[in-house]
C-alpha positions in Angstrom: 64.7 -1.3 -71.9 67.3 -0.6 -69.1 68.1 2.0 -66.7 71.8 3.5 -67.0 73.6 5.8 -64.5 75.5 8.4 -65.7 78.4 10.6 -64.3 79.2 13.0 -66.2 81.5 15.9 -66.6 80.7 18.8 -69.4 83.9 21.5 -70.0 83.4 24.8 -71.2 79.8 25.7 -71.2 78.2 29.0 -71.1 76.5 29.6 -67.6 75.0 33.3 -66.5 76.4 34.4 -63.6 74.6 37.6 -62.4 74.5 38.4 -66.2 77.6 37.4 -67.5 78.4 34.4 -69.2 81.2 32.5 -68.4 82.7 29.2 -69.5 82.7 26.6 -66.8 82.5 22.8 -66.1 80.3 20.9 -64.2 79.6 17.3 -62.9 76.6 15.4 -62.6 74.6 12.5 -62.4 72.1 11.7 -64.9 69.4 8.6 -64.8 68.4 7.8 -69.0 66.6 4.5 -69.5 67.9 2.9 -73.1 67.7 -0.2 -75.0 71.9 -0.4 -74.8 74.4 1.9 -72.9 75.4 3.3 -76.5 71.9 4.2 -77.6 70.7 6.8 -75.5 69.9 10.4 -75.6 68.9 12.9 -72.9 66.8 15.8 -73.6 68.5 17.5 -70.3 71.8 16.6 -72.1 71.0 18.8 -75.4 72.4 22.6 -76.0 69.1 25.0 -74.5 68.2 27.5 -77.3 70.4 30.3 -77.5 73.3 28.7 -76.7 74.6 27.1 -79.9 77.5 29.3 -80.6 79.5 27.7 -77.5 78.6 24.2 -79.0 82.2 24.2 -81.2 84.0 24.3 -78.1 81.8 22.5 -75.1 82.8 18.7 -74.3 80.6 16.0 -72.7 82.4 12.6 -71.5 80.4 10.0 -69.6 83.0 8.9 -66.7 81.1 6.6 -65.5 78.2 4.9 -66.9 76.7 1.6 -65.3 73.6 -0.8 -65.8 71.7 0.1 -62.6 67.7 -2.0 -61.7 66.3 1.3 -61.3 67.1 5.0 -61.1 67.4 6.0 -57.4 66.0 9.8 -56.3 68.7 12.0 -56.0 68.2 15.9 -57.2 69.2 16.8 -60.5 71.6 19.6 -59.7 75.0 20.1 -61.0 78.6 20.7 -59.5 80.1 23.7 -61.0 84.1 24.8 -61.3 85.9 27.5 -63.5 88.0 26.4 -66.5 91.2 26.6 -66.1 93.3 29.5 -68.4 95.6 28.7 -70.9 99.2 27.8 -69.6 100.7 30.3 -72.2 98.4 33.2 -70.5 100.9 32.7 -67.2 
């Protein structure tokens, strides 16, 4: 199998910030090892328990996703920014 870097951006997920949860997006780079670039699956990738209501409305796209020889070790943190409001709300 082959390794596969992914960049990634997620929109509107739930995060808890001091309690609250808010919808934000995020980036991050991902490492998944897969017999094709469309066959894989990341159990960091999946909805956590509890938070399956926000699933409806949460988006996941791949911007970038390349054949690498071996994943490199980098953290696995994520880039957080707030979701924009609706244009109408203005």
């Amino acid at each position: 199998m082959a390794w596969f870097r992914l960049f990634a951006c997620g929109e509107n997920f739930p995060v808890d910030i001091d309690g609250e949860v808010i919808l934000c997006g995020f980036y991050t780079t991902r490492y998944v090892e897969a017999a094709s670039e469309l066959l894989f699956e990341d159990p960091d990738l999946q909805t956590p328990p509890g938070y399956e209501e926000y699933e409806e409305n949460a988006s996941l796209r791949f911007e970038e996703v390349e054949q690498v020889a071996q994943p490199i070790d980098i953290d696995d943190n994520f880039s957080f920014f707030p979701m924009e409001e609706d244009e109408e709300e203005y």
